[in-house]
MARKE-920986 format. One record per residue (C-alpha): x, y, z; residue in one letter. Coordinates in steps of 0.1 Angstrom, whole numbers, always signed. Layout:
N
[rec [X Y Z] a]
...
REM end
This chain:
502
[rec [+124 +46 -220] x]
[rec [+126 +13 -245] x]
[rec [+123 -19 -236] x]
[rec [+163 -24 -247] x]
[rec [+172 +5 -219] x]
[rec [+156 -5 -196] x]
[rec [+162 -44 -196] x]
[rec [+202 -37 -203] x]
[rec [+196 -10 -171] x]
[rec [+182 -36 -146] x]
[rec [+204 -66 -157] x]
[rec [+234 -41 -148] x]
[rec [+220 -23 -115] x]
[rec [+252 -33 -94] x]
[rec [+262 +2 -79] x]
[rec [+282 +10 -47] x]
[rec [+251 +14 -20] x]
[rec [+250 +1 +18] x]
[rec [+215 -10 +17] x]
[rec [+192 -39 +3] x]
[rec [+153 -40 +5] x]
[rec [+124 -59 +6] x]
[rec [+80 -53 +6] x]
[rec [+38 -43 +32] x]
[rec [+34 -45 +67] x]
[rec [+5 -58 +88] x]
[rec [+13 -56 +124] x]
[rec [+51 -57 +116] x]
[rec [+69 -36 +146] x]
[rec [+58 -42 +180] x]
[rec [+44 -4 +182] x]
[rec [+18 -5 +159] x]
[rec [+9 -45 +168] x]
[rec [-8 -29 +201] x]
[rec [-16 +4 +178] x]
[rec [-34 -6 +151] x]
[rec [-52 +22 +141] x]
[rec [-18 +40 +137] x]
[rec [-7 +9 +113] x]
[rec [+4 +16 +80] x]
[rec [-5 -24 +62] x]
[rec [+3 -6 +25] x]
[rec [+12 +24 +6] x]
[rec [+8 +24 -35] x]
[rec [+22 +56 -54] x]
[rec [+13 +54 -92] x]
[rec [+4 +71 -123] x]
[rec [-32 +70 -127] x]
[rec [-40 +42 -154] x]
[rec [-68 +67 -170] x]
[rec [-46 +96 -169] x]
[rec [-9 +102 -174] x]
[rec [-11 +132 -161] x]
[rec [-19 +127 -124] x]
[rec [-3 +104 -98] x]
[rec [-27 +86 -72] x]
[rec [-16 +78 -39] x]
[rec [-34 +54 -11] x]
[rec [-25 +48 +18] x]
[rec [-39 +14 +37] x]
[rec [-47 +13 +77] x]
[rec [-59 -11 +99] x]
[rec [-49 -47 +90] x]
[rec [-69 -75 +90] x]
[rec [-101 -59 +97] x]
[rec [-132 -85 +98] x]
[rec [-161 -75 +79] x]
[rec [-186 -89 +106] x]
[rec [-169 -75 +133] x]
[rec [-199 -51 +146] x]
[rec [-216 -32 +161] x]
[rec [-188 -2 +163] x]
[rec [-166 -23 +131] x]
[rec [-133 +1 +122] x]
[rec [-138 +36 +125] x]
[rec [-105 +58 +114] x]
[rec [-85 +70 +147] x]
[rec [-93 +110 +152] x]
[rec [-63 +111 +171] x]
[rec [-42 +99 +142] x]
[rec [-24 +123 +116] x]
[rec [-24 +104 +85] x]
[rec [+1 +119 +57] x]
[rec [+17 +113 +23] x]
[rec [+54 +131 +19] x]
[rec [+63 +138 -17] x]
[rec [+104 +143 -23] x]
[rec [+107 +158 -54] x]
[rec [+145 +169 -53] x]
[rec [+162 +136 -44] x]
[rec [+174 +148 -11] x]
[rec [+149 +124 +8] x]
[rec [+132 +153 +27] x]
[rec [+94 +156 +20] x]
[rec [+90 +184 -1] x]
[rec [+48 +183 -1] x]
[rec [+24 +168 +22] x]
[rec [-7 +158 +26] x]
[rec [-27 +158 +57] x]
[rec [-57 +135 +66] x]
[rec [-80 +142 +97] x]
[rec [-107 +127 +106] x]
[rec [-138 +137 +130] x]
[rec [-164 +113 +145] x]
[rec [-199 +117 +151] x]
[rec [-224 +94 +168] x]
[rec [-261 +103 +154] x]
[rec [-277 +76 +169] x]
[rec [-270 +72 +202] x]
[rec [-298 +54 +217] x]
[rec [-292 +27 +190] x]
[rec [-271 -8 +199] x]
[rec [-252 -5 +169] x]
[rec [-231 +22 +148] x]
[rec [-252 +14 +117] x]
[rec [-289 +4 +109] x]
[rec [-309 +1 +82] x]
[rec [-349 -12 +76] x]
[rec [-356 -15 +115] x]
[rec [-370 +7 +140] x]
[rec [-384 +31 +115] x]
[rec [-348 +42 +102] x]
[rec [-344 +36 +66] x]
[rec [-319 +16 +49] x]
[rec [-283 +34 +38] x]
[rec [-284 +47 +9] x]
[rec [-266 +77 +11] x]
[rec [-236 +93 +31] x]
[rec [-254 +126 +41] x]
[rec [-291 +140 +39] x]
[rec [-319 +115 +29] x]
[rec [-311 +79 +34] x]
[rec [-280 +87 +58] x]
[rec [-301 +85 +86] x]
[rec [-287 +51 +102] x]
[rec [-250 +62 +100] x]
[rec [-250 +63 +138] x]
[rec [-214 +64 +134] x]
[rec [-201 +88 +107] x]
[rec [-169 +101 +99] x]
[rec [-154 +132 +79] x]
[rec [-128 +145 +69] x]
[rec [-100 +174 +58] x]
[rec [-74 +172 +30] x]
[rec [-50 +197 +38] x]
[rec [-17 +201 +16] x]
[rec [+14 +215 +25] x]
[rec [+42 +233 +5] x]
[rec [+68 +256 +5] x]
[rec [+60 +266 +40] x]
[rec [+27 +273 +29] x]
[rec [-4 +255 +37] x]
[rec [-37 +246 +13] x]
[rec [-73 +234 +26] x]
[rec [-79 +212 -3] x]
[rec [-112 +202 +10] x]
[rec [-121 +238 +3] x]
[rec [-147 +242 +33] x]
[rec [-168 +209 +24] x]
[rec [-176 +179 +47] x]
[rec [-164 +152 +30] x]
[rec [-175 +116 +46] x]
[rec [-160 +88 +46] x]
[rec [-175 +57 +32] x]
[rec [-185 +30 +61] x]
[rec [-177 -8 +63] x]
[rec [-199 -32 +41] x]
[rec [-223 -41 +72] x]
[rec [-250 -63 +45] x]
[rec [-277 -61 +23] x]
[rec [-306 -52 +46] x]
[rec [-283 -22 +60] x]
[rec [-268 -8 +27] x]
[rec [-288 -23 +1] x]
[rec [-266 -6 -24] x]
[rec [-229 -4 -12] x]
[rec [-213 +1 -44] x]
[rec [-240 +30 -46] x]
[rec [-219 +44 -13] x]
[rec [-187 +35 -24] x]
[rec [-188 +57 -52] x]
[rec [-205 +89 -34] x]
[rec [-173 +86 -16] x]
[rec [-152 +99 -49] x]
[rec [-150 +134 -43] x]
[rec [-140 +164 -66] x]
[rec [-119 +186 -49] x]
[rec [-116 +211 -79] x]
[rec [-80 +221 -98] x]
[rec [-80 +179 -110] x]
[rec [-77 +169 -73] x]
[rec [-100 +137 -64] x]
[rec [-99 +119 -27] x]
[rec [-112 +90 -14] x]
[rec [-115 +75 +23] x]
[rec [-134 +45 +36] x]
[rec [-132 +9 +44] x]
[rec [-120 -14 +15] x]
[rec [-111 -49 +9] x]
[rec [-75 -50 +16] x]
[rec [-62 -57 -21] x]
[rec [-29 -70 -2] x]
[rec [-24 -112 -15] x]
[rec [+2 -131 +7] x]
[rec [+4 -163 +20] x]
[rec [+10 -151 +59] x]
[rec [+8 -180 +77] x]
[rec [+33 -201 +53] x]
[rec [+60 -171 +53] x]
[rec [+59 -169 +89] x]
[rec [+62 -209 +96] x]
[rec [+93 -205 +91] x]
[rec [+91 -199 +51] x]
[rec [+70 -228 +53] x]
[rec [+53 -226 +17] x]
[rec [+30 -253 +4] x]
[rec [+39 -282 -21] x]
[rec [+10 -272 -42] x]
[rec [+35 -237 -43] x]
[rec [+66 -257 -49] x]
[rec [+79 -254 -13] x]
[rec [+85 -216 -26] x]
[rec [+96 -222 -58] x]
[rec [+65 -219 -86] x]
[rec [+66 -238 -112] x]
[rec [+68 -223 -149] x]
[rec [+27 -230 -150] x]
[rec [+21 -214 -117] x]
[rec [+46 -186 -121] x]
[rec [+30 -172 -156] x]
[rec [-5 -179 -141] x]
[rec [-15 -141 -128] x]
[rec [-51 -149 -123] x]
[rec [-47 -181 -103] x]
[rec [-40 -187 -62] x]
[rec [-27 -229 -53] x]
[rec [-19 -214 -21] x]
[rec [-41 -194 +11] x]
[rec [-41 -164 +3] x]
[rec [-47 -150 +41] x]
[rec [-58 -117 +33] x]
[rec [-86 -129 +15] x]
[rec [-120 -116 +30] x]
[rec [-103 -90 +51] x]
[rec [-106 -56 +49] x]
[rec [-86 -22 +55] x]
[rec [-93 +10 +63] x]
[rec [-82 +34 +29] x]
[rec [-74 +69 +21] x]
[rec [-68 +79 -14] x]
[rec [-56 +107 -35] x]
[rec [-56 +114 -72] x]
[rec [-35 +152 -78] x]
[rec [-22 +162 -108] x]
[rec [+14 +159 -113] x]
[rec [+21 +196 -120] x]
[rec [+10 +203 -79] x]
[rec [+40 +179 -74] x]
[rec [+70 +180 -89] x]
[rec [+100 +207 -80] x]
[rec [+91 +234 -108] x]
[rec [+53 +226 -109] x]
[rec [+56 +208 -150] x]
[rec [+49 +173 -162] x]
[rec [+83 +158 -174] x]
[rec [+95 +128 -192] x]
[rec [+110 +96 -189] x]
[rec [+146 +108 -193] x]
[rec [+141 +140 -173] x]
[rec [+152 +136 -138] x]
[rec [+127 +166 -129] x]
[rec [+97 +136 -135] x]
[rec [+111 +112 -107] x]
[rec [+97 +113 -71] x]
[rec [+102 +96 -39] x]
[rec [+72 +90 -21] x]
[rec [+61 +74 +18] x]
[rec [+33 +78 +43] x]
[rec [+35 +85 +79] x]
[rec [+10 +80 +109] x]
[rec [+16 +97 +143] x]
[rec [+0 +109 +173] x]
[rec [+3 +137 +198] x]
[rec [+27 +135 +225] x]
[rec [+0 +137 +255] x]
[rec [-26 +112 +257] x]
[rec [-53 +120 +285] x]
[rec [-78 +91 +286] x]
[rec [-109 +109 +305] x]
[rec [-137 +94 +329] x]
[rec [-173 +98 +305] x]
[rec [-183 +127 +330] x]
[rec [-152 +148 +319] x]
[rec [-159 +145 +282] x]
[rec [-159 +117 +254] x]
[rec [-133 +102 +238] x]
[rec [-93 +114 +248] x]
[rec [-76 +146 +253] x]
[rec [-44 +146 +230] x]
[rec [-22 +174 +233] x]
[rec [+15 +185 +223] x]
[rec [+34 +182 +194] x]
[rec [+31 +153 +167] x]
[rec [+54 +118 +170] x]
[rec [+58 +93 +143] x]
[rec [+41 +60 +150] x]
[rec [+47 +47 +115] x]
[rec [+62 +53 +81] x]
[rec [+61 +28 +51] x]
[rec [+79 +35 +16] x]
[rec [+91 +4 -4] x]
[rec [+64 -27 +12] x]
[rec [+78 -52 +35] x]
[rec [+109 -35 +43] x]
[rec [+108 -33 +84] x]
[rec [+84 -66 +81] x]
[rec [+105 -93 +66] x]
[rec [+143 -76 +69] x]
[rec [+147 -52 +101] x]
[rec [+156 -68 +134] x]
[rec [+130 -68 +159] x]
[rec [+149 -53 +181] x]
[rec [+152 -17 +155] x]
[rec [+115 -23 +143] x]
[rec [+99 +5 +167] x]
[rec [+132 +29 +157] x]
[rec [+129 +21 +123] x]
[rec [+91 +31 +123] x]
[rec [+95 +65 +144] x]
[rec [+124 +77 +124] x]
[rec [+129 +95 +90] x]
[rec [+140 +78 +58] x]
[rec [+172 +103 +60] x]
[rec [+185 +85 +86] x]
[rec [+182 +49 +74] x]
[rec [+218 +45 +71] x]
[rec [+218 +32 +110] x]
[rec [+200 +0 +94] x]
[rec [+227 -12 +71] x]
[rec [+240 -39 +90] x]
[rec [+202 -55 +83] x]
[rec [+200 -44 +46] x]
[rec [+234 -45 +34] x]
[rec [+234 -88 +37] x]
[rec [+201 -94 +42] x]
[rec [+188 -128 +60] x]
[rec [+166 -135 +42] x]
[rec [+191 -140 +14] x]
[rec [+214 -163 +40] x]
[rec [+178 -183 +45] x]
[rec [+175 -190 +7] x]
[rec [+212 -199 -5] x]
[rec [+207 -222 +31] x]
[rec [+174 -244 +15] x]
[rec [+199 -242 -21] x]
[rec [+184 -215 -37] x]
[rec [+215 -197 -55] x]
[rec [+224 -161 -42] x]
[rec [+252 -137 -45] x]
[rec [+277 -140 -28] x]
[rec [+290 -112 -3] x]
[rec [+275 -75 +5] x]
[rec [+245 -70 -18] x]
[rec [+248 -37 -40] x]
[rec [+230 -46 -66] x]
[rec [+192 -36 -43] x]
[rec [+208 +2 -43] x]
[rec [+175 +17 -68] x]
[rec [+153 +8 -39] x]
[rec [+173 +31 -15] x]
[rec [+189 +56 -39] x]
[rec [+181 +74 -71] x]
[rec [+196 +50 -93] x]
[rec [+187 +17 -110] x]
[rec [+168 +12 -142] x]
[rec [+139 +37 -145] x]
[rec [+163 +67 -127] x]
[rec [+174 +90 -157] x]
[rec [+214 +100 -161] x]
[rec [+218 +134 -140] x]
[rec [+195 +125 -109] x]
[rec [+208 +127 -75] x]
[rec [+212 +100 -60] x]
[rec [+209 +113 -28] x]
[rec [+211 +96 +10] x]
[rec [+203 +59 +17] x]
[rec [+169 +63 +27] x]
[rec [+134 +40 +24] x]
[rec [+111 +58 -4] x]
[rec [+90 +41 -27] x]
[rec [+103 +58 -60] x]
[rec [+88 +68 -92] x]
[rec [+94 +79 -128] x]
[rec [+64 +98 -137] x]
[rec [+71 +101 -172] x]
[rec [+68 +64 -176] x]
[rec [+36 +61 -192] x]
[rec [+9 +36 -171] x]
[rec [+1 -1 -187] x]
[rec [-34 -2 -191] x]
[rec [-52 -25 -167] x]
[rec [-61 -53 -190] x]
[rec [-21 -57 -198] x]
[rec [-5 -51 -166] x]
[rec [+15 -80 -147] x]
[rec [+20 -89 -112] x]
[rec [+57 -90 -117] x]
[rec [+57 -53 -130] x]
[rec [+96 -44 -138] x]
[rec [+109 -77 -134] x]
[rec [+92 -86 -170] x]
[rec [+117 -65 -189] x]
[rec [+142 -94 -179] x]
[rec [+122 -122 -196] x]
[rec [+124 -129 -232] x]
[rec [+87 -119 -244] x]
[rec [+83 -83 -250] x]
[rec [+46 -82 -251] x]
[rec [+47 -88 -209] x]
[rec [+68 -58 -204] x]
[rec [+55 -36 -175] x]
[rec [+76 -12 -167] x]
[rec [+52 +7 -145] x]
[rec [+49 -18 -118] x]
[rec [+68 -21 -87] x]
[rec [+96 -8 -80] x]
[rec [+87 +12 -99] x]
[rec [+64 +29 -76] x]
[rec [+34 +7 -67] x]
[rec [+1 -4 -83] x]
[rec [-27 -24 -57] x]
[rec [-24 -53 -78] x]
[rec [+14 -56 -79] x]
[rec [+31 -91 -61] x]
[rec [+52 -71 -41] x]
[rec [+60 -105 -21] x]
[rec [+74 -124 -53] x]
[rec [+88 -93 -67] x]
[rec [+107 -83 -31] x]
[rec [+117 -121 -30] x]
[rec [+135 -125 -63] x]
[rec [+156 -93 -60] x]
[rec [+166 -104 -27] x]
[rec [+176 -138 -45] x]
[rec [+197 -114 -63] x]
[rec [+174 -115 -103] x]
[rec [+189 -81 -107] x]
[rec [+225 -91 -104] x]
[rec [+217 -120 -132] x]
[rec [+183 -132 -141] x]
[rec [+203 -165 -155] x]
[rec [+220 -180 -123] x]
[rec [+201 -160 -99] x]
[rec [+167 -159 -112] x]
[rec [+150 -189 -92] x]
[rec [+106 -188 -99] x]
[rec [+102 -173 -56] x]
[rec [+68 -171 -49] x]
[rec [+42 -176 -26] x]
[rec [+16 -191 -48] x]
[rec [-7 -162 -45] x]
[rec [-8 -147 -78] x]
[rec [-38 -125 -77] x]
[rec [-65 -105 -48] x]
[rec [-90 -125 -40] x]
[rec [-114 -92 -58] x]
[rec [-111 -81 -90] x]
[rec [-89 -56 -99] x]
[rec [-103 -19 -106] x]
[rec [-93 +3 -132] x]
[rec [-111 +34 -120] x]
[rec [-97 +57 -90] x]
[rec [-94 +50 -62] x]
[rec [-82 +14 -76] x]
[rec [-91 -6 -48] x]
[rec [-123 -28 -42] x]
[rec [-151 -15 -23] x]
[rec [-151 -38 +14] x]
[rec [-160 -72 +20] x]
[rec [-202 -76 +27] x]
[rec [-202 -82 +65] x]
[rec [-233 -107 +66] x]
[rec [-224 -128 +37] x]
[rec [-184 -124 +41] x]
[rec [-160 -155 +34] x]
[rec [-126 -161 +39] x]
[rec [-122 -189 +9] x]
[rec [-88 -207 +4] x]
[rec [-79 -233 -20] x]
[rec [-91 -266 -12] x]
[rec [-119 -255 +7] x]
[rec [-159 -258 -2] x]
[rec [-161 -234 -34] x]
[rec [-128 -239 -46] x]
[rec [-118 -272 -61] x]
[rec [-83 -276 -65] x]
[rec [-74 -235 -68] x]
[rec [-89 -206 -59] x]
[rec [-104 -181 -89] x]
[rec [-105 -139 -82] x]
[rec [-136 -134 -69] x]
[rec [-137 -159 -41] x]
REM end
């Protein structure tokens, strides 16, 4: 699609729709606030930047984890079913899945911690399995399993694949990165997966959004200057994530596995778009058991949705919490029971009440976030039922790292062509994507009219506090626990602003 299209497209996405959205969730619904493990913080759906030809999906658990937090740090629940649902026929009903499970081991059992390294005759980390594995007391695997047409695929083909632990320190794992990357696994037929602890490549000023929107003056009170706004590599505001990690599963599969007829497609083929989400949930029996009658729990019965997360920040920042818990346990086909939320959302009432300008009256103009429609949805789709999917056109080709921006779509509404992204969020997601400023500005209403209703929303937190990674699986390796930070501007090692990095 050209730049002309595409800009003309989002300047006039005002279509008849019930619903309006916003952007990722840490601790959001007070289910998965006492249920962590089973908390979706992110979900990213994009086209590989390496390869047009494969989408990569990851899916982020476990929010706010600290990297010194020992001796047992943030294992993956067993008890959990972690998926990613594919719609690739615009009816909002997953069409392919893929299954996560994980299994726990404890090697070392005799040993005060899960992992050790260069004591007690165990030698440091340096590998997931055989030789140099020897002081993961606490190891986890897992299975990839895909479903599809009523049929169902081990992807992990028979192998043990391990996920990569937390960043305990240099004396433990002398080489992490060296561990990070045995954690890339081939899975044959194009397919490559990923699971481990991560930094959380989430950037948000938490603590100043929930104050009350309570943004700093060095941010503009919320409103970034033209500086700060075109500054992508520069923080003047906490970014509260920063030093945190996540747990992270990741999947790279070509897009021929996923699409409706099994072809890649182009831009202007509605064949190439796909709505993606993720899902957590647990068995409907929970048996916690006394240590003589077995470790662990005894789960049994049929699988219940904890949590779901398609476009970020949705049930965080616009869905009553009151309907939070429904919201998470239901499925995005029956999201129309949320309109009175989405269709004027609050947040919108909050800005026009501090004088920033919105439109006035029922919002229609958010519908490409809860419909087939909108800017990068070619003519002939199906626009299908009102329902929370993080959508994609696959036939857009990916920006290469070095030129992508944190606005992503929103740059086809400026004036400089040589910032246009159109394969940032909405449409689908990229780690390094400001969801928060993005999600902001089309609640403002920028889509109805960048000109009266495009007001500089932001946070102040322009970039992750690691660098950005332009390799699968796209997101940082974790935090080092013994030498971790959590650095904000102002504070010893940043004077003034806070670099990537810190």
């Amino acid at each position: 699609m050209t730049r002309t299209l595409l800009r003309t497209a989002l300047a006039a996405a005002v279509v008849a729709a019930p619903l309006a959205v916003f952007t990722a969730n840490h601790r959001e619904a007070p289910i998965t606030a006492l249920d962590r493990t089973a908390d979706i913080t992110d979900w990213y759906s994009f086209v590989s930047y390496d390869d047009p030809s494969k989408l990569t999906m990851v899916l982020s658990v476990d929010p706010l984890l600290e990297p010194a937090n020992g001796p047992n740090y943030f294992p993956f629940d067993p008890d959990v079913l972690y998926e990613m649902k594919v719609d690739n026929n615009h009816d909002a009903v997953e069409d392919v899945t893929i299954q996560f499970r994980f299994q726990t081991e404890q090697r070392n059992p005799g040993v005060f911690t899960g992992f050790v390294g260069g004591l007690l005759g165990i030698p440091q980390i340096t590998a997931l399995d055989g030789p140099g594995s020897e002081g993961l007391g606490l190891r986890q695997s897992y299975t990839v399993t895909a479903i599809r047409d009523g049929r169902t695929f081990d992807l992990s083909g028979g192998r043990r694949l391990y996920a990569v632990p937390t960043n305990v320190g240099p004396r433990t794992m002398p080489n992490y990165q060296a561990l990070y990357t045995q954690g890339i696994y081939n899975l044959g037929n194009g397919i490559r997966s990923f699971a481990g602890t991560t930094d959380d490549p989430f950037y948000i000023d938490l603590g100043g959004a929930f104050d009350s929107l309570n943004f700093r003056p060095e941010a503009g009170g919320g409103v970034l200057s033209a500086v700060n706004d075109n500054n992508n590599t520069v923080n003047v505001a906490p970014d509260d994530v920063s030093g945190y990690n996540v747990n992270t599963i990741a999947i790279e599969i070509p897009l021929q596995f996923l699409t409706r007829d099994f072809r890649t497609h182009t831009s202007s083929e509605p064949a190439a778009v796909l709505g993606t989400y993720a899902t957590t949930s647990r068995q409907q029996i929970t048996v916690r058991r006394r240590p003589r009658e077995g470790n662990g729990t005894l789960t049994q019965g049929p699988w219940r949705q904890v949590q779901r997360m398609g476009n970020p920040l949705v049930n965080e920042l616009l869905i009553g919490t009151g309907s939070k818990d429904r919201f998470s346990m239901d499925d995005p086909t029956n999201d129309i029971q949320f309109g009175r939320f989405l269709a004027r959302p609050l947040l919108a009432d909050i800005f026009a009440s501090i004088g920033i300008p919105v439109p006035p009256g029922d919002r229609l103009d958010l519908a490409p976030l809860v419909l087939y429609t909108g800017p990068t949805i070619p003519a002939g789709t199906p626009r299908g039922p009102v329902a929370d999917l993080l959508r994609i056109n696959t036939g857009i080709a990916p920006t290469p790292a070095a030129r992508q921006q944190r606005l992503g779509l929103l740059t086809l509404l400026d004036t400089d062509p040589n910032n246009d992204d159109a394969a940032g969020f909405p449409n689908g997601r990229r780690p390094d994507d400001d969801v928060t400023d993005i999600a902001a500005r089309a609640v403002a209403g920028i889509l109805v009219n960048p000109t009266t209703y495009g007001t500089r929303i932001g946070d102040g937190v322009n970039v992750n506090d690691k660098p950005k990674q332009t390799t699968f699986p796209y997101v940082p390796p974790a935090h080092d626990g013994r030498n971790s930070r959590h650095v904000d501007p102002g504070e010893p090692g940043c004077a003034g602003v806070c670099p990537p990095g810190l």
